[in-house]
C-alpha positions as CSV (number, residue, x, y, z in Angstrom):
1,X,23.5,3.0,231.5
2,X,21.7,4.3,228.1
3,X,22.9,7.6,227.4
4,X,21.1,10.3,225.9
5,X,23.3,10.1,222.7
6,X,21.9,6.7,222.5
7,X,18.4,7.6,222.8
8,X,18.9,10.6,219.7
9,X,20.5,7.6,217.8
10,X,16.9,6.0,218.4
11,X,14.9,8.6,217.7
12,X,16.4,9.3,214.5
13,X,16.4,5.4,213.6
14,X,12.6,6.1,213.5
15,X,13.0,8.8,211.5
16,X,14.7,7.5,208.8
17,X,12.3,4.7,208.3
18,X,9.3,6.6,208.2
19,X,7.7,8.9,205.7
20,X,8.5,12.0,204.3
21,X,6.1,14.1,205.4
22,X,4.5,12.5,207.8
23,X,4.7,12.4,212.1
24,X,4.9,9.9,214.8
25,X,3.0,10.0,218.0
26,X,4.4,7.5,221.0
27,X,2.3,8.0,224.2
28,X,4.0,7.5,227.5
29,X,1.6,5.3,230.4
30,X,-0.4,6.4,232.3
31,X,-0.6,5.2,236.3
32,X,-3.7,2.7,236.7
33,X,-5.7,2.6,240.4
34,X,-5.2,-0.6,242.3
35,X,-7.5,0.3,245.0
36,X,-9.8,3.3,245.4
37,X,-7.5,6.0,245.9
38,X,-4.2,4.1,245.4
39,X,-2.3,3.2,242.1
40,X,-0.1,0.7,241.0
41,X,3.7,1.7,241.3
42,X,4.1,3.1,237.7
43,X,6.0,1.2,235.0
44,X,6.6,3.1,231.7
45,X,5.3,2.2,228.3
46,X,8.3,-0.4,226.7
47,X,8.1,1.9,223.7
48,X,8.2,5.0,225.2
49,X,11.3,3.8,227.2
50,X,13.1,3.2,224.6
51,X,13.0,5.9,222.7
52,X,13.2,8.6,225.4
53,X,14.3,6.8,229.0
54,X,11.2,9.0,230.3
55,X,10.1,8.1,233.3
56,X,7.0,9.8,234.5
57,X,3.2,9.2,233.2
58,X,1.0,11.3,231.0
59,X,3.9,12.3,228.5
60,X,3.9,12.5,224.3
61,X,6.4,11.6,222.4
62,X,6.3,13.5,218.4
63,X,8.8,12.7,215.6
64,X,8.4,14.8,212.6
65,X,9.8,13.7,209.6
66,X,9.2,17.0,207.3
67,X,8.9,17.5,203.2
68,X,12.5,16.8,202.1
69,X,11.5,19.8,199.5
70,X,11.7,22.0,202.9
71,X,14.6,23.3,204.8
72,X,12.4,22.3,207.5
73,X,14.5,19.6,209.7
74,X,13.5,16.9,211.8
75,X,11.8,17.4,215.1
76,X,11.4,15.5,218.2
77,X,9.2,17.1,220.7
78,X,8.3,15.8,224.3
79,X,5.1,16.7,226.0
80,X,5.0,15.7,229.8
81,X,3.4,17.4,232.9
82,X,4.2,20.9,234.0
83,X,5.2,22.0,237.4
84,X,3.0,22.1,240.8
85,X,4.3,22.4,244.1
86,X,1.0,21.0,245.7
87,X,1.0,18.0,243.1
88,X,5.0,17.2,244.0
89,X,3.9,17.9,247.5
90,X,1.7,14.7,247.8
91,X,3.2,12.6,244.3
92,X,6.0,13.0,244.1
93,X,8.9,15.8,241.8
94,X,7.9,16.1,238.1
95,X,10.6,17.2,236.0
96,X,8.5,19.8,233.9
97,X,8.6,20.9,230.5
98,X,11.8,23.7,230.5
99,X,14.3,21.0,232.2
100,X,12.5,17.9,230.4
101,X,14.1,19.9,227.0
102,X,17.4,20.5,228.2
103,X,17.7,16.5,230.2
104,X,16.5,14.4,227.4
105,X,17.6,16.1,224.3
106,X,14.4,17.1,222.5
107,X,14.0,19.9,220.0
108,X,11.3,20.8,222.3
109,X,9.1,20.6,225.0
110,X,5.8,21.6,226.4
111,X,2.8,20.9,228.7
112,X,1.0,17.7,228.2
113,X,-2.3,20.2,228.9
114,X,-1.3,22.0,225.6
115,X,-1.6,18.5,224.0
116,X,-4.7,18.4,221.1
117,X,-3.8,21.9,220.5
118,X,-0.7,21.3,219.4
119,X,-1.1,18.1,217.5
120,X,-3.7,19.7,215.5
121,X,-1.1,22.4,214.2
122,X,1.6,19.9,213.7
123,X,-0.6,17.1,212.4
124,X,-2.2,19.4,209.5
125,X,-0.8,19.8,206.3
126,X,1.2,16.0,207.0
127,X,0.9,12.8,204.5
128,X,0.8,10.1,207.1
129,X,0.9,9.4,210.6
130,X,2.4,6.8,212.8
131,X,1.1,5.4,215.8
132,X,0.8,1.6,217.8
133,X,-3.0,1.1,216.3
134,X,-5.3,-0.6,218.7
135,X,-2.1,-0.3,221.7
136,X,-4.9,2.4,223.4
137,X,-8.4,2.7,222.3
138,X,-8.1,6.0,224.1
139,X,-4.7,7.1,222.0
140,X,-6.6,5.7,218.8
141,X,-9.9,8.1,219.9
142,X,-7.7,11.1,220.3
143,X,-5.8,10.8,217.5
144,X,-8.8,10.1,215.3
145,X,-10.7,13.0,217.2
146,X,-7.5,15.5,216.3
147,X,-7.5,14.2,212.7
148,X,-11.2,14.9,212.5
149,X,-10.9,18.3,213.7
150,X,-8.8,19.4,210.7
151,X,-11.1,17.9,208.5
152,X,-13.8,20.2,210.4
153,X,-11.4,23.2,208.7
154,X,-12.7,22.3,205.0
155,X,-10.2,24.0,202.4
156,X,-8.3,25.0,205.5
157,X,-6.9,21.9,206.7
158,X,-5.2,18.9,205.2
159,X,-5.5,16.1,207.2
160,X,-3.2,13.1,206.8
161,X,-4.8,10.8,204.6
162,X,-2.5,7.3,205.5
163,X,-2.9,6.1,208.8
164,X,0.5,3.4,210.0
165,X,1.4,1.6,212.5
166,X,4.4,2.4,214.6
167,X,5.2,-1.2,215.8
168,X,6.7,-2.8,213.1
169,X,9.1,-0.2,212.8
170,X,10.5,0.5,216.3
171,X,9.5,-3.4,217.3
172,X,12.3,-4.4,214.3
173,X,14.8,-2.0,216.4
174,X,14.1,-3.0,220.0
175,X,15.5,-6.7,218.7
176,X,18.7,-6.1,218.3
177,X,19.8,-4.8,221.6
178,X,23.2,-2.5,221.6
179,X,26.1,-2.6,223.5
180,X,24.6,-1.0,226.0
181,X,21.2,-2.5,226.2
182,X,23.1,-6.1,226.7
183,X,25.4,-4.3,229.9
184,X,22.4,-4.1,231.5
185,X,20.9,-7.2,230.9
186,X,23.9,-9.2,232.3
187,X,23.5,-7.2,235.5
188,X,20.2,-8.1,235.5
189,X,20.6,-11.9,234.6
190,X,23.8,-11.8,237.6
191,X,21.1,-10.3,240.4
192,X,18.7,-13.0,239.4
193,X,20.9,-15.6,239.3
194,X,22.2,-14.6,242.7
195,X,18.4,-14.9,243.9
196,X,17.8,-18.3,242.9
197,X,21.3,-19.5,244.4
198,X,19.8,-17.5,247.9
199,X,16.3,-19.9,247.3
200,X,18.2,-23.0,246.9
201,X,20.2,-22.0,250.1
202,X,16.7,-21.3,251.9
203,X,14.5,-23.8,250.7
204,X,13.7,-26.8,253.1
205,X,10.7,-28.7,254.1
206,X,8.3,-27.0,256.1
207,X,8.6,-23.5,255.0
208,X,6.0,-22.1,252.3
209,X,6.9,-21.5,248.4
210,X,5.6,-17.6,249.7
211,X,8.6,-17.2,251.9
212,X,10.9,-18.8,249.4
213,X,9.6,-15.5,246.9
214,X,10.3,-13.5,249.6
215,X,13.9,-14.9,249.6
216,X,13.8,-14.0,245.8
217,X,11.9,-10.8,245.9
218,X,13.9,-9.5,248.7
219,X,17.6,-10.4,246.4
220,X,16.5,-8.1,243.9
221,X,15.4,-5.2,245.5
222,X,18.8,-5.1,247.9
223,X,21.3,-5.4,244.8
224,X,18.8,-2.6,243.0
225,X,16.5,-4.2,241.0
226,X,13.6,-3.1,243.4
227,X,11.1,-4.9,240.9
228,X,10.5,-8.3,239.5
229,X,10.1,-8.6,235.8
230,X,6.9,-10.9,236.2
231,X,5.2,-12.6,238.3
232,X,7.2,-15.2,240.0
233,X,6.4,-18.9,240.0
234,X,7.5,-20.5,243.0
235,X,6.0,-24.2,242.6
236,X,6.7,-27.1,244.7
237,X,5.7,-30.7,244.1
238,X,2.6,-31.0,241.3
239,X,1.9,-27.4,241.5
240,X,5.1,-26.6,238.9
241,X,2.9,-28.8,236.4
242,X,0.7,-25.7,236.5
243,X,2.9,-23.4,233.7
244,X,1.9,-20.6,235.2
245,X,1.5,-20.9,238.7
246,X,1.8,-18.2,240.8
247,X,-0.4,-18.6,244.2
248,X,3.1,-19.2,245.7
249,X,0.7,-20.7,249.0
250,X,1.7,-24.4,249.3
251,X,4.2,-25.7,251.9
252,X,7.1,-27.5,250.7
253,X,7.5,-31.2,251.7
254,X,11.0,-33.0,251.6
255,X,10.3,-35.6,249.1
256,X,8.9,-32.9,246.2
257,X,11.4,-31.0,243.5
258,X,10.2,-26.6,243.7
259,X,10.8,-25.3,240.1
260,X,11.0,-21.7,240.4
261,X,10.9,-19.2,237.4
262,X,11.6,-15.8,238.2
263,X,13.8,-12.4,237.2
264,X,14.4,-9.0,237.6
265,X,13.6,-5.9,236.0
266,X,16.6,-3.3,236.0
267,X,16.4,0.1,234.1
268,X,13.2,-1.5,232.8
269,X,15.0,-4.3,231.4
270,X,13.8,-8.7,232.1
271,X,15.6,-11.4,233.4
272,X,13.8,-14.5,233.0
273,X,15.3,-17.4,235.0
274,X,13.8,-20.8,235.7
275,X,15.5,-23.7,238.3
276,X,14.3,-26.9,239.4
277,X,15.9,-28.5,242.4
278,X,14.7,-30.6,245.6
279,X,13.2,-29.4,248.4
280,X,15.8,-32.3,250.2
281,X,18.8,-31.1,248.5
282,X,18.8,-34.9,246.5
283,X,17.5,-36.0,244.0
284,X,15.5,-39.0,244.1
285,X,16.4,-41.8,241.1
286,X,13.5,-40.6,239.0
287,X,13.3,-36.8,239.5
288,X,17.3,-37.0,238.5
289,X,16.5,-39.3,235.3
290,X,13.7,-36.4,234.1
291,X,15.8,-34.0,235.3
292,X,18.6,-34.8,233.1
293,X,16.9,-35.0,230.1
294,X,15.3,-31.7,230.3
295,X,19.0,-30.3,231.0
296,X,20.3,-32.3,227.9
297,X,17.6,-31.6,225.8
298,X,18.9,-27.8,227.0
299,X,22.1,-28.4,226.2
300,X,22.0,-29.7,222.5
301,X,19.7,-26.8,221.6
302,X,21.9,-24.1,223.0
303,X,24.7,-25.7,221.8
304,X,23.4,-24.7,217.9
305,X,22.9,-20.8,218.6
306,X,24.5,-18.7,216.2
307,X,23.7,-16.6,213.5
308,X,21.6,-18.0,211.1
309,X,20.2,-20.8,213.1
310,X,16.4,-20.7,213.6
311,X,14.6,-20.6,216.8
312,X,12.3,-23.7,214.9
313,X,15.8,-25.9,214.2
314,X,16.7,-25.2,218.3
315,X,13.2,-26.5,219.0
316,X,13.3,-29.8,217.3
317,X,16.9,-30.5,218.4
318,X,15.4,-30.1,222.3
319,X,11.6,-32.1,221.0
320,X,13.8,-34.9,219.7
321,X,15.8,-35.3,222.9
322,X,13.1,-35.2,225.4
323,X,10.7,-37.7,223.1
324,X,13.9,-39.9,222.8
325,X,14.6,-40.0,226.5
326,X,10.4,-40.9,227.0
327,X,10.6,-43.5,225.1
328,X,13.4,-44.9,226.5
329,X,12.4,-44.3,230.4
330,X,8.9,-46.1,229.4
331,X,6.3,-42.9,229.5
332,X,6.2,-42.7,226.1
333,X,5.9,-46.1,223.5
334,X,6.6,-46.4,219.6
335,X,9.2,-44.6,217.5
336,X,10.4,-41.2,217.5
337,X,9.0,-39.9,215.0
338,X,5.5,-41.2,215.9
339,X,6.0,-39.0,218.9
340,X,6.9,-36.4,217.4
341,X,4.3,-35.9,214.5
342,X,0.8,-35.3,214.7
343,X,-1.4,-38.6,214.8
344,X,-4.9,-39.1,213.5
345,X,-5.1,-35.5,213.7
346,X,-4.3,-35.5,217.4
347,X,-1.3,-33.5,218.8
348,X,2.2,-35.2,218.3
349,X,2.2,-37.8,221.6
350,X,5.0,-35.6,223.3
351,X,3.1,-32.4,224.3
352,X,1.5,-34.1,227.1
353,X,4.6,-34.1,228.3
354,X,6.3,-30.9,227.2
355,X,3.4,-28.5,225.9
356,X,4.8,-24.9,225.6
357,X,7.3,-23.2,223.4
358,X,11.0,-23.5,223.9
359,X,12.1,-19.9,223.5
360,X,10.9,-16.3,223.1
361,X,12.7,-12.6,222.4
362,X,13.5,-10.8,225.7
363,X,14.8,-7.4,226.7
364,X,12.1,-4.2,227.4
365,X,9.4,-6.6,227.8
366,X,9.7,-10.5,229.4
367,X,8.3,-11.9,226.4
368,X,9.9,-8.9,224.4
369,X,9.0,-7.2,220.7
370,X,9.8,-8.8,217.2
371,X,8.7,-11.3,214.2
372,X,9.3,-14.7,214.4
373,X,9.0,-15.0,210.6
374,X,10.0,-13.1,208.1
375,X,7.8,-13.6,204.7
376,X,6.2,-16.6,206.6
377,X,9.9,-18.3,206.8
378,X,11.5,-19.1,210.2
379,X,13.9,-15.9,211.0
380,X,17.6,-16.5,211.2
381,X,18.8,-15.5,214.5
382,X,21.2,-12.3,214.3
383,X,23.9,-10.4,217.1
384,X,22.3,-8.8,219.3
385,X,19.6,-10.6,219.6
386,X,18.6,-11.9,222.6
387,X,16.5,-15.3,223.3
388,X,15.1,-17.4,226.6
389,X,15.7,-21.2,226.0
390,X,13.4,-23.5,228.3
391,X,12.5,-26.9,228.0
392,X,10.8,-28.6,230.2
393,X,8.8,-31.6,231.6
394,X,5.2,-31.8,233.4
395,X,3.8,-35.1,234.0
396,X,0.4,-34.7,235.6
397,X,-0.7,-36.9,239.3
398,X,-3.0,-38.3,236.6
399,X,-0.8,-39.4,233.7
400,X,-1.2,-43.3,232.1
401,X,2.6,-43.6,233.5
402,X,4.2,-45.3,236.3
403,X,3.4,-44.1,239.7
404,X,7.3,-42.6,240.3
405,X,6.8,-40.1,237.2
406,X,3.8,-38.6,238.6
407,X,3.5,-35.3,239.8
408,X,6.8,-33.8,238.6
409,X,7.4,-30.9,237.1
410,X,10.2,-29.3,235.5
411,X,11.9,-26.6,233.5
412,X,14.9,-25.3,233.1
413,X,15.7,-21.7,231.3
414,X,18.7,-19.5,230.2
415,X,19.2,-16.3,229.0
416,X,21.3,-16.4,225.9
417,X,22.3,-13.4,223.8
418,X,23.3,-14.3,220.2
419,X,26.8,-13.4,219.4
420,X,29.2,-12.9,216.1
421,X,30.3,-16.4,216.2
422,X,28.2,-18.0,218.5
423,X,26.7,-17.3,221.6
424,X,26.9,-15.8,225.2
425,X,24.9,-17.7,228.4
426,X,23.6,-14.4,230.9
427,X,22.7,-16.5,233.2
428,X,25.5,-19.1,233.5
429,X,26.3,-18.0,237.0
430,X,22.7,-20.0,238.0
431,X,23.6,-23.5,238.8
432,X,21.2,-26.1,237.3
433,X,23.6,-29.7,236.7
434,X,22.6,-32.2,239.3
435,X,26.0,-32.6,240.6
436,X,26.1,-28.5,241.4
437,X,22.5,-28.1,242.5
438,X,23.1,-30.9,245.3
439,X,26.5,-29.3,246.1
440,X,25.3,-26.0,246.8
441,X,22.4,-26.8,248.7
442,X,24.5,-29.4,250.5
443,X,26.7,-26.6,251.9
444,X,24.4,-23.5,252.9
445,X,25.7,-20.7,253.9
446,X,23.7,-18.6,255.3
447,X,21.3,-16.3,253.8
448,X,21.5,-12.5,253.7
């Protein structure tokens, strides 16, 4: 759990990078309509989370960094929704402005309806102001429409004159996750890792890669995680060759491998899980030998994460096992480094084989906030941080290889949380070596 100490600590992390003089405007989402008169169950802006643990739409967020010439101090000010008994009737509660102050430690609070009045007071007479440009075209118009209404004043306003963006700042702190931050992740990487033990224990021919998700979905929601992070991909046979399949619609047959990538979302916080394992419970020869590379090629990168490695240095290490392990099982012909270097200005001979990244940040978001370089140089990985690592291969039913490669697809992925000296594995609890795959689908219990 984030306390609301934490959240100050946040707040004034903000305020100590920004501007003198100038004010920071964070909006909170808004709920968006599914269907005619129904919405999408509401999921707060990532930003706007972690700065306030605010959970209802239409709220503003203000930081005001004042003059240090002033006695003025800093401000943080929440605008959200005021009360209504008919609106809680049919909605649902709203916490109102008055409590809103008192629960999430804000100098103050007021009525979101009292909103353009009140930026134009606090934005006049300010140097700069802060916001996530071109997050909102609506936030940008309303800002830009508040800004221009103190330059309507003439000699009576003073409009900020440098407009920032927001994300480079707070995006910089959302990497390095506290203390806290990574509690919560490890419960969320344990409930996702109990949901794909639950599909391997499910899975069998005949049933649909729908009611394998269902298994998944239904995990989450009962150890309370009631949402997934993403989408889930729940691919059996060719269809995990799709990266990001999610039609989930295809029946299973015994003889195909179901790669499954999916993860929670708890206290608004990703797991992101993928699994590969046989619909049969056994491997066949050749869905083992791929197999095995994808899991070494795994196993050498994470076996490099500390601080100061670089998500680039991981990537080769896994690039060089895979294309080593092609070339050796025949789908790939020539030297390593043929393979893995661009050719006649064609893409390097492996990534027909393995085409995507091998990790991204995670934490708020799935694929979560943060440079990958700093002044155009790989960034060193640092504590706290917090990294998927995924390699995989996907050879298409119409690849120039032999007939048994065809049509598999896999990928396997860990959660991995940079450490002092090393590294710490979320999502260790998730079996994915051959030997414990067939073991535990072997012996099925059965399923909650």
């Amino acid at each position: 759990m984030i306390t609301q100490s934490e959240y100050l600590a946040r707040r004034q992390a903000i305020l100590e990078k920004m501007q003198d003089k100038s004010i920071c405007i964070v909006m909170a989402a808004s709920e968006k309509t599914r269907s005619n008169d129904t919405e999408y169950l509401f999921r707060q802006d990532s930003d706007f989370t972690y700065l306030t643990g605010f959970n209802e739409p239409d709220a503003c967020l203000l930081l005001i960094k004042p003059d240090p010439q002033s006695d003025s101090p800093t401000q943080s000010i929440l605008f959200c929704r005021e009360k209504n008994k008919l609106a809680e009737i049919w909605n649902g509660r709203r916490i109102g402005p008055d409590l809103a102050q008192r629960t999430y430690a804000v100098d103050q609070a007021f009525s979101l309806s009292e909103l353009e009045t009140q930026l134009v007071s606090f934005l006049d007479g300010q140097a700069g102001v802060y916001w996530s440009q071109g997050a909102s075209e609506a936030v940008d118009k309303k800002i830009l429409h508040v800004i221009q209404q103190i330059r309507n004043k003439g000699k009576l306003g003073l409009p900020p004159y440098q407009l920032m963006d927001l994300r480079p700042i707070i995006h910089e702190l959302r990497l390095i996750k506290s203390a806290a931050e990574l509690a919560i992740m490890q419960k969320a990487a344990d409930i996702s890792c109990d949901a794909h033990i639950r599909a391997m224990k499910s899975t069998q021919a005949g049933k649909f890669e729908y009611q394998i998700e269902a298994d998944i979905l239904h995990e989450f929601a009962y150890q309370g995680a009631r949402f997934a992070a993403y989408n889930s991909i729940v691919a059996g046979g060719d269809n995990a060759c799709i990266l990001h399949y999610t039609e989930n619609s295809d029946e299973l047959k015994q003889d195909d491998l179901l790669l499954i990538d999916a993860g929670c979302e708890l206290s608004g916080y990703a797991a992101d899980i993928t699994r590969t394992f046989p619909v049969s419970g056994q491997f066949s020869e050749a869905q083992a030998q791929l197999y095995q590379l994808v899991l070494n090629a795994q196993t050498q990168a994470i076996k490099t994460l500390k601080p100061g490695q670089t998500l680039a240095n991981a990537t080769q290490i896994a690039v060089d096992v895979i294309t080593q392990g092609l070339i050796d099982l025949g789908l790939l012909t020539g030297t390593l480094a043929e393979n893995t270097q661009p050719q006649d200005e064609k893409p390097p001979a492996y990534r027909q084989f393995f085409m995507h990244g091998l990790s991204h940040w995670l934490g708020l978001d799935v694929h979560d906030v943060g440079a990958y370089k700093i002044n155009k140089q790989d960034r060193p990985l640092e504590p706290g941080m917090v990294i998927t690592v995924e390699p995989g291969l996907y050879v298409a039913n119409d690849a120039d290889v032999a007939e048994k490669w065809r049509g598999i697809g896999i990928r396997i992925e860990d959660n991995i949380a940079i450490t002092a000296d090393g590294y710490l594995n979320l999502t260790q609890a998730a079996p994915k070596t051959i030997s414990d795959i067939e073991a535990i689908m072997f012996n099925k219990e059965a399923v909650k």
